[in-house]
C-alpha positions as CSV (number, residue, x, y, z in Angstrom):
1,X,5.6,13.6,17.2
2,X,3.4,15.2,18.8
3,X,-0.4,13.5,20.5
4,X,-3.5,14.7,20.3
5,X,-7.2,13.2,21.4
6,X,-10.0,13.8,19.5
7,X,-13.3,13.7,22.0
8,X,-16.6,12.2,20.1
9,X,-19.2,13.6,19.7
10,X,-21.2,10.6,20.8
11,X,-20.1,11.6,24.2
12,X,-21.9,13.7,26.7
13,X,-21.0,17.1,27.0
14,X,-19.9,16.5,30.8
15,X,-18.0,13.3,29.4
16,X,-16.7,15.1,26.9
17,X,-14.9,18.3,29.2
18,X,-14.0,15.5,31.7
19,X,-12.1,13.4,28.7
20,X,-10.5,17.0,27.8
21,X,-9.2,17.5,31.2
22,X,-7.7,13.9,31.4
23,X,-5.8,14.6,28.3
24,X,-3.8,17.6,29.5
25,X,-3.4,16.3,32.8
26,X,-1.9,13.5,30.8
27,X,0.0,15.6,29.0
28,X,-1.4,15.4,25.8
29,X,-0.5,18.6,23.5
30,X,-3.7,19.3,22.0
31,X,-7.8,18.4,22.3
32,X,-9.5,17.9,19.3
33,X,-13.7,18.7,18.9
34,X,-15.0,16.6,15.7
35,X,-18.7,17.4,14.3
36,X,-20.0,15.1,13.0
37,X,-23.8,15.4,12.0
38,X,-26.2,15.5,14.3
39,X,-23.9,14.3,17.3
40,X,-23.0,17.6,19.6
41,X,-22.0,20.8,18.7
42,X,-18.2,21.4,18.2
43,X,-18.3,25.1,19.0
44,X,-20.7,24.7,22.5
45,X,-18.1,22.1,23.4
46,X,-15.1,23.7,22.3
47,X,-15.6,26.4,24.6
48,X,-16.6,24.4,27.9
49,X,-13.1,22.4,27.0
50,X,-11.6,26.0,26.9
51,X,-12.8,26.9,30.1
52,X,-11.4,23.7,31.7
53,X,-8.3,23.5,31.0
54,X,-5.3,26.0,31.2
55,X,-2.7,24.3,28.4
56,X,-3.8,22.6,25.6
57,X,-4.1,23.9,22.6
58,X,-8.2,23.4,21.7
59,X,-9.1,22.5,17.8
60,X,-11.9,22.1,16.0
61,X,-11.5,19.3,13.4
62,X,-13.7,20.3,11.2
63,X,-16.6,23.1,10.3
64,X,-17.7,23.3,7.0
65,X,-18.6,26.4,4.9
66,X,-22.5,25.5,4.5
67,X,-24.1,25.0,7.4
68,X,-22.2,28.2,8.9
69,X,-20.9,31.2,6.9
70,X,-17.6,32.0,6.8
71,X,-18.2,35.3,8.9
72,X,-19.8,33.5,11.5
73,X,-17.5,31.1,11.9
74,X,-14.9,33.7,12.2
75,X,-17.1,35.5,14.9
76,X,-17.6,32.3,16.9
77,X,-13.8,31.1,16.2
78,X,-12.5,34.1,17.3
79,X,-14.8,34.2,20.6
80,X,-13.5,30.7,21.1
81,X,-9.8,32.3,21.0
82,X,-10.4,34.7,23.2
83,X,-11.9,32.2,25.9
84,X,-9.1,30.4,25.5
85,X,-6.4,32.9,25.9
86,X,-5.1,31.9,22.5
87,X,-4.7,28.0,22.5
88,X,-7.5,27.8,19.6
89,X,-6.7,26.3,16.6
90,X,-9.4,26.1,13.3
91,X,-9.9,23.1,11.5
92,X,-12.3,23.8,8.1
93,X,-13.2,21.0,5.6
94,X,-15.6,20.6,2.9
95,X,-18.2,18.2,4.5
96,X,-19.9,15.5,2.5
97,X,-22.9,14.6,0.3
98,X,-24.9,12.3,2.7
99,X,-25.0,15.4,5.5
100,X,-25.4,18.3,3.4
101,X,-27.6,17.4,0.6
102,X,-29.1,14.3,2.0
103,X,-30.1,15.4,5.4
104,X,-30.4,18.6,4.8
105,X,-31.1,19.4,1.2
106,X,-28.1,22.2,1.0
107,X,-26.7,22.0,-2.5
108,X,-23.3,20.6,-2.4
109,X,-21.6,21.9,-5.7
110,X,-17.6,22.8,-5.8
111,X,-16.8,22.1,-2.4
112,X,-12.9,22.3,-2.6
113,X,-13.7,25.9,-4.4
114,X,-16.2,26.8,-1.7
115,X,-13.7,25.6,1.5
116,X,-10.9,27.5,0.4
117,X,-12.8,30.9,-0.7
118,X,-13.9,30.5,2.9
119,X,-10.4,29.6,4.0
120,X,-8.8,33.1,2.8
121,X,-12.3,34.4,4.3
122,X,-12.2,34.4,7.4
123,X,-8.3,34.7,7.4
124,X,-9.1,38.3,6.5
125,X,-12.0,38.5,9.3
126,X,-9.9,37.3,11.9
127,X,-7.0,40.4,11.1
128,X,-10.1,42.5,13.1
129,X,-10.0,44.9,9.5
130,X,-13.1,45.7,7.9
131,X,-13.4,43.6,5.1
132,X,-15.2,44.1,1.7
133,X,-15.4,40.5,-0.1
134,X,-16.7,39.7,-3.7
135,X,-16.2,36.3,-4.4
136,X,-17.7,33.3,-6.1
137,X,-19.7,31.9,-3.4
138,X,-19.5,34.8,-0.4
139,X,-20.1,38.4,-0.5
140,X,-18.8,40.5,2.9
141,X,-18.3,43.8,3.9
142,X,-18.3,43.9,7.6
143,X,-15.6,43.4,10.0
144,X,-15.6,41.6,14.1
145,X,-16.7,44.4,16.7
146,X,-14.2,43.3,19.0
147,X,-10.2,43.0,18.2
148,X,-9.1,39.5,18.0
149,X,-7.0,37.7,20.4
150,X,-4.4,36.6,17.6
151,X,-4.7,38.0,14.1
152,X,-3.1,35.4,12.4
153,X,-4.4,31.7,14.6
154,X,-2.9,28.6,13.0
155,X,-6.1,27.3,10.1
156,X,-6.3,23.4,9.3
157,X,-8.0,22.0,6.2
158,X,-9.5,18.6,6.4
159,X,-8.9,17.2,2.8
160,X,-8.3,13.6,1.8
161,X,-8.2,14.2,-2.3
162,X,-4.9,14.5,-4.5
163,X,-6.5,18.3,-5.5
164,X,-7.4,19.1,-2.0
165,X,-4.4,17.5,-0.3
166,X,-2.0,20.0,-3.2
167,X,-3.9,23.4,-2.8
168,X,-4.7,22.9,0.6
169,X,-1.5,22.6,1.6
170,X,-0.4,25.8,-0.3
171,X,-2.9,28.2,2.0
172,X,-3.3,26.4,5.4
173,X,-1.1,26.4,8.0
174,X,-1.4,22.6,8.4
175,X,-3.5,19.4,7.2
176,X,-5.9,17.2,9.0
177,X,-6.2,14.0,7.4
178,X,-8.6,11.5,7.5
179,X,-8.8,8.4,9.8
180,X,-6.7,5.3,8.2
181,X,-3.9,7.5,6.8
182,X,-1.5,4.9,7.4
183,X,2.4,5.8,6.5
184,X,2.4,5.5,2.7
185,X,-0.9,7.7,2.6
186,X,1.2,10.3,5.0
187,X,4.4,9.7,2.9
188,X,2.8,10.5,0.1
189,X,1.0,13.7,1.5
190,X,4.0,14.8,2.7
191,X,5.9,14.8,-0.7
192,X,2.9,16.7,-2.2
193,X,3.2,19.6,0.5
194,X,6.6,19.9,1.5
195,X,8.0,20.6,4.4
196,X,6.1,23.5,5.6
197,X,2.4,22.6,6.6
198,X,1.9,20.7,10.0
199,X,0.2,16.9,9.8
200,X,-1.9,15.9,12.0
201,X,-3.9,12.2,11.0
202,X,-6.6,11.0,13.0
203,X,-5.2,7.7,14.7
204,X,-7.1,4.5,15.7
205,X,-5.7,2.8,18.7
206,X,-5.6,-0.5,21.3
207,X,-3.3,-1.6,23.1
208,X,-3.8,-5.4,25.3
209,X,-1.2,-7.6,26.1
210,X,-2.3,-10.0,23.7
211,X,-2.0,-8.3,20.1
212,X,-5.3,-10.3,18.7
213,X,-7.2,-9.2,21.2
214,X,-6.3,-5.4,20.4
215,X,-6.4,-6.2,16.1
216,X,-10.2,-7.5,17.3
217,X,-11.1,-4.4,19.0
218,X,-10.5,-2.2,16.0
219,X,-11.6,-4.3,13.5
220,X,-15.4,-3.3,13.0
221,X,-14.0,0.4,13.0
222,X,-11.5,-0.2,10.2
223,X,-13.9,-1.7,8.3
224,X,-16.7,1.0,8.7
225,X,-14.2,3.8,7.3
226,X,-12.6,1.4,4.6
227,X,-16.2,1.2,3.3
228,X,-16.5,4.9,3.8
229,X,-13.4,5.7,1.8
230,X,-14.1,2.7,-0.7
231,X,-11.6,3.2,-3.5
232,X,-9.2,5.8,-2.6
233,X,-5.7,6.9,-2.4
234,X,-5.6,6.2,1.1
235,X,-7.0,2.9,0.2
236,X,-4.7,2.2,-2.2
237,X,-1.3,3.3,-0.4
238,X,-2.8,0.7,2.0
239,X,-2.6,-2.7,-0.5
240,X,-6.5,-2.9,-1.2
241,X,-6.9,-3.4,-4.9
242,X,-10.1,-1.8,-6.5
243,X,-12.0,-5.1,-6.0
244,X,-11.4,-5.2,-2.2
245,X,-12.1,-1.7,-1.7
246,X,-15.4,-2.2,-3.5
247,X,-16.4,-5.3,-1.4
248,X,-15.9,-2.9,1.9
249,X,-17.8,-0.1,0.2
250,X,-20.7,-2.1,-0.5
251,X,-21.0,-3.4,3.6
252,X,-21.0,-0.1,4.8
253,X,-23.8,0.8,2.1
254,X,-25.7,-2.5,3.4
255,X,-25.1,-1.5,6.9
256,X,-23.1,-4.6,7.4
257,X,-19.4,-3.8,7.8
258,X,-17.3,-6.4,6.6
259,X,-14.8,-6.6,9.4
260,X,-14.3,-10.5,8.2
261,X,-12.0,-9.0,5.1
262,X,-9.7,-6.7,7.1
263,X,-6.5,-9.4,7.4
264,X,-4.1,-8.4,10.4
265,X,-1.2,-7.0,7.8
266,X,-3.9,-4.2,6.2
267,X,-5.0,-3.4,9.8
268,X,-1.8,-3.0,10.5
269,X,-1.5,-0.7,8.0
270,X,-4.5,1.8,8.7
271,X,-4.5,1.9,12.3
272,X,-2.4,0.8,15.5
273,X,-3.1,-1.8,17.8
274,X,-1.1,-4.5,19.8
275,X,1.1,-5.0,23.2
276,X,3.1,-2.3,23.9
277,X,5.8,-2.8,21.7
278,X,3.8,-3.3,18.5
279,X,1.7,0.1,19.0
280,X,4.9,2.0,19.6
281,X,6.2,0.5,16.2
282,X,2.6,1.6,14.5
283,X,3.5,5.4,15.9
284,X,6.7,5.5,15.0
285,X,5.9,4.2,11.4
286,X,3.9,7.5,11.6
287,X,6.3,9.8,12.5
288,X,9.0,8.6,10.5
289,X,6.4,9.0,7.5
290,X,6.3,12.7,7.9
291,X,3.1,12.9,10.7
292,X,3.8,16.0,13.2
293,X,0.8,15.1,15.6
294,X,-1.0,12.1,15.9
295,X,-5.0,12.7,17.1
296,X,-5.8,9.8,18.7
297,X,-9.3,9.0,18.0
298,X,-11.7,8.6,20.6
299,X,-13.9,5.3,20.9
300,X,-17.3,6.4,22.9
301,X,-17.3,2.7,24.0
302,X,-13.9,2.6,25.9
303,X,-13.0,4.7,29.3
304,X,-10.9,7.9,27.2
305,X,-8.7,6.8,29.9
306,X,-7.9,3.6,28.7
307,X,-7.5,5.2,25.6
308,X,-5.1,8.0,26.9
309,X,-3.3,5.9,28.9
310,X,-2.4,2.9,25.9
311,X,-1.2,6.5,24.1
312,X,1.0,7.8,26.3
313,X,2.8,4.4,27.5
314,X,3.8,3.6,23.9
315,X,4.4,7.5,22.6
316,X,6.2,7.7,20.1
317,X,9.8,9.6,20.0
């Protein structure tokens, strides 16, 4: 299995490029730009991390087909390619309510529809062919004015749902799934999609010599995204019934996590944390479940070098 580190966006840009240079001199296979809304711009990141470093392979995981057209993103994707010699790697994804419509009054109707017309999109624009393009949501007929360092770079689709997880994993070369997949989530993506796509899961991790210590660090976080996810098939493949799921939904709505309900066996589960033994268990849990790369998530509040370091002393075989 393969790790990755996923730089936050709550970082500062310097912070951010410095964390992306520790992870390859670490020896980390890939650096992972999230955007979340309104932290810093994935692209504007994506290609200062290009610029400094030589090796890994740069993704963006994810940009959404609302706030930028498909043929913009493939102008600036394929810039970002080209800057980095060919180590860039796409990650699209359907965004959410609460950012498109909420905070920005976009419409947010058919979004598994819309992501993947703008999947086979910008597949096309990226060839460097003119394109003419009449679908549902996009029309096109334009093509890049430069030629494009790869025709064919490797496209990941951030989907979480049964639907999304299935036809996603027909048209992109691999799947980027949520934080808390834990091994029966995986498992269970895995026997949707076959052998074929690449996995990659966004991973919580600590690692202390004292196992409570490390369950405590990631305890607010795993209960912030439980509540995100509420009831869910990632939920579920976890052990939290309807009722629980529902309890952690309605904290996060109230602003007030309920990191008093997540018990050490579901945190277990959902994320990996413990002395050095137990968090190499948790990644190899993960790789024996079917995950090809494991994007360690970054926590804003811990030196990334902690962070790469507890990684890389329990990696997984």
């Amino acid at each position: 299995m393969r790790l990755a580190f996923s730089i936050s966006g709550q970082r500062d840009s310097a912070g951010a490029v410095r964390a992306a240079v520790a992870a390859e001199r670490a020896g980390f296979d890939d650096v992972w730009l999230t955007e979340d809304y309104f932290e810093r711009g994935a692209f504007a990141l994506a290609g200062a991390v290009a610029a400094g470093t030589g090796k890994v392979r740069v993704g963006l995981g994810v940009v959404n087909p609302w706030t930028r057209h498909p043929a913009l993103t493939a102008m600036e994707f394929a810039t970002l390619d080209e800057l980095s010699g060919g180590r860039a790697a796409l990650g699209l994804g359907a965004s959410n309510p609460h950012w498109m419509s909420d905070r920005m009054g976009i419409p947010f109707d058919r979004p598994l529809a819309r992501t993947l017309e703008a999947t086979g999109l910008i597949r096309q624009l990226l060839t460097g062919a003119p394109v003419t393009f009449r679908g549902e949501f996009f029309t096109v007929d334009t093509r890049l004015s430069f030629p494009p360092a790869r025709p064919d770079p490797p496209i990941v689709l951030g989907v979480k749902g049964p639907r999304a997880i299935t036809r996603g994993g027909a048209v992109a070369d691999g799947l980027l799934l949520s934080i808390l997949a834990g091994p029966g989530y995986v498992r269970w993506v895995r026997s949707r999609v076959g052998a074929g796509p690449e996995l990659s899961a966004y991973v919580g991790i600590a690692l202390d010599d004292d196992p409570a210590k490390a369950r405590e660090r990631l305890r607010p976080m795993v209960a912030r995204f439980l509540g995100v996810h509420g009831d869910h098939l990632i939920t579920r493949t976890a052990g939290v019934p309807p009722e629980l799921a529902a309890e952690f939904r309605a904290g996060w709505l109230a602003g007030t996590p309920r990191a008093d309900l997540v018990g050490d066996e579901l945190l277990d589960e959902v994320a990996v944390a413990g002395d050095a033994a137990g968090v190499t268990r948790g990644l190899s849990r993960l790789a024996q479940a079917g995950l090809d790369v494991a994007v360690i998530r970054d926590d804003p509040a811990v030196d990334p070098e902690e962070t790469l370091a507890a990684a890389l002393a329990t990696r997984a075989p």
